[in-house]
C-alpha positions in Angstrom: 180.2 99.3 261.5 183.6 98.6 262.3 185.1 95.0 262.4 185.9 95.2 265.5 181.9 96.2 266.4 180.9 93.5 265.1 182.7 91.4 266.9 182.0 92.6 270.0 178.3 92.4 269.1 178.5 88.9 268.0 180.0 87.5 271.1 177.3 89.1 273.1 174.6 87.6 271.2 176.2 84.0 271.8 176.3 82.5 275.1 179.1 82.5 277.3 181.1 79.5 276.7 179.9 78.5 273.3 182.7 76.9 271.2 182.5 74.2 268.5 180.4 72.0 270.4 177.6 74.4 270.9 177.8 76.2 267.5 175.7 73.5 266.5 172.9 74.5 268.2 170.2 75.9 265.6 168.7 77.7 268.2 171.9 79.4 268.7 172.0 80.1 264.7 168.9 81.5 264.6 169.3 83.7 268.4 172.4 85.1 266.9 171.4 85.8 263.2 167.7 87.3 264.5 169.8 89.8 266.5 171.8 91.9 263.2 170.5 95.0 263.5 169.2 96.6 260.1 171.6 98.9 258.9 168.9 101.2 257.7 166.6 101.1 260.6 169.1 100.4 263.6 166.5 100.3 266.1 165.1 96.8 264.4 166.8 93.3 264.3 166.3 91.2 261.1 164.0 89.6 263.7 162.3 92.2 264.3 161.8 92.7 260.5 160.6 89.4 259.7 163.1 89.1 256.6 165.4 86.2 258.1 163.0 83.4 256.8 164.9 80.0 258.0 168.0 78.8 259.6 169.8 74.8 259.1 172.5 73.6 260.9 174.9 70.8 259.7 177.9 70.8 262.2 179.9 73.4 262.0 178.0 74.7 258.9 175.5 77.0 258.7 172.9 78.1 256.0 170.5 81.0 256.4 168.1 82.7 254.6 166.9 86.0 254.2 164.2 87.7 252.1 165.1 91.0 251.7 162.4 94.3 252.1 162.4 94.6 248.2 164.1 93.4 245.7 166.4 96.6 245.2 167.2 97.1 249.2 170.7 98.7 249.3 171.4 97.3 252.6 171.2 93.6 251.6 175.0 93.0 251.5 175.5 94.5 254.2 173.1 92.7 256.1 174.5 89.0 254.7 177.9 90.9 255.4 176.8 91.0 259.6 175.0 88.1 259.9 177.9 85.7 258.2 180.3 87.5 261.0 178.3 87.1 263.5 177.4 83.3 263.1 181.4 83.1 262.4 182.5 84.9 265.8 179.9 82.5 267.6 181.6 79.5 266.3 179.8 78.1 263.2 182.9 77.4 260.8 181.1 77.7 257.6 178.6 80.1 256.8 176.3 80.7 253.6 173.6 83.4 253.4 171.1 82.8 250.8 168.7 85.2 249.5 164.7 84.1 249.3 162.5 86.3 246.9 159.7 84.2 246.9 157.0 84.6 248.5 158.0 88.6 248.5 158.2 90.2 252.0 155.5 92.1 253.4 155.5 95.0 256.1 153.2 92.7 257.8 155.8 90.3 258.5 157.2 92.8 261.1 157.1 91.9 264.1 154.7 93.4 266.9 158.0 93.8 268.9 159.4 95.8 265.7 156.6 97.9 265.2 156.8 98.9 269.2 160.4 99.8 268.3 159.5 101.8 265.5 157.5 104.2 267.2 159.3 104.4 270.4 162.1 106.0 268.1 159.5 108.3 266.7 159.2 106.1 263.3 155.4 105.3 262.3 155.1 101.7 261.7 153.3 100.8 258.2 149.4 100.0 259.3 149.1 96.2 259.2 146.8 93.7 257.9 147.4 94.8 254.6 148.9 91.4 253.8 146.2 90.5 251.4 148.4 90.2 247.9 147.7 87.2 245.6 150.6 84.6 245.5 152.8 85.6 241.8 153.5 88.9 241.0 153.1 92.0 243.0 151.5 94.9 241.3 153.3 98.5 241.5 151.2 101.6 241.4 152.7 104.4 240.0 151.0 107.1 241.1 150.5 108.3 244.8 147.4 106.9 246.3 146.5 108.1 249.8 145.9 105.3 252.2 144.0 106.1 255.5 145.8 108.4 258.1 149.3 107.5 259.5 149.2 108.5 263.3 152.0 110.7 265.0 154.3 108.6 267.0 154.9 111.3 268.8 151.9 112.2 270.0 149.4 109.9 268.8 147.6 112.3 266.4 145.8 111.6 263.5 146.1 115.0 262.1 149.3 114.9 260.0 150.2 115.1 256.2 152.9 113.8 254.1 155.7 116.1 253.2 157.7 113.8 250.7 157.5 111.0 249.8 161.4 109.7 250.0 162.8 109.8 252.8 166.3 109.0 253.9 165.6 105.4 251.9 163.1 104.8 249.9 161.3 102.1 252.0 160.1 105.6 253.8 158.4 108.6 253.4 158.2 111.6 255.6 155.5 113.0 257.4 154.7 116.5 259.7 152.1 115.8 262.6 149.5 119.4 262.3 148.7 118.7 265.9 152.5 118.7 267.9 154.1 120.0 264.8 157.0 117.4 264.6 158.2 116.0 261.5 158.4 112.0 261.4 159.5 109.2 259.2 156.8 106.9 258.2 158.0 103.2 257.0 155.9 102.2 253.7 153.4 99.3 253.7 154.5 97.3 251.1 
């Protein structure tokens, strides 16, 4: 996204009028930072993800936190990237954006708002509840393990198979609904 874009973007998300004064505001921090889009899921905000953890206003200074999707998530920088311009253009003066790894992020933290978004772009959202991991180290399986049906966002179908299990980034794998015929992107319960 363009300088510019963001800009534009950023001044939207604050109210009309804010300057100094009202860059205090940590609801205003948090409004403007939970409104970044996810570079790799555009249709989501970081709110909407459940990765921007907690935001703390000092005056003019600002310090959030974000834990990403995994550890290895190639959109990270640019996510601290937009949300530092963003608080900037609505008129916090300094900005730091830490990264949280602990406790890991789950697909359950998404929101219920997120996952609406997710399928109204034709994206199955990753079943829920699944949230049960031990606090410490997250185990990795290595080898596929079918879970219980992923239903077409498209049509609502339970009748579909995976086709790969990458897709455009690896938080997603692809799908092909047997009932409409459609091919969809399915984002991973992790």
């Amino acid at each position: 996204m363009s300088g510019a874009g963001v800009g534009a973007q950023a001044a939207s998300a604050a109210p009309a009028g804010a300057g100094a004064a009202e860059a205090s505001s940590p609801e205003l921090a948090r409004s403007v930072a939970a409104a970044v889009p996810d570079p790799e899921l555009p249709m989501l905000t970081v709110g909407d993800l459940g990765i921007l953890r907690e935001v703390a206003v000092d005056g003019d200074r600002v310090t959030v936190w974000l834990t990403p999707t995994y550890s290895g998530c190639p959109a990270v920088h640019e996510i601290r990237r937009q949300v530092s311009a963003r608080l900037e253009l609505a008129g916090f003066g300094e900005v730091e954006v830490r990264t949280v790894l602990s406790p890991p992020w789950s697909s359950d933290w998404i929101t219920p708002e997120g996952r609406r978004k997710l399928a109204g772009a034709g994206v199955a959202p990753p079943r829920s509840g699944l949230d049960s991991q031990p606090a410490g180290p997250v185990p990795l399986t290595l080898r596929e393990e079918r879970g219980p049906a992923v239903d077409c966002p498209l049509c609502g179908s339970a009748q579909t198979v995976r086709t790969a299990a990458f897709g455009a980034t690896a938080c997603k794998d692809l799908y092909r609904c047997r009932d409409c015929g459609e091919p969809f992107e399915h984002v991973k319960e992790i």
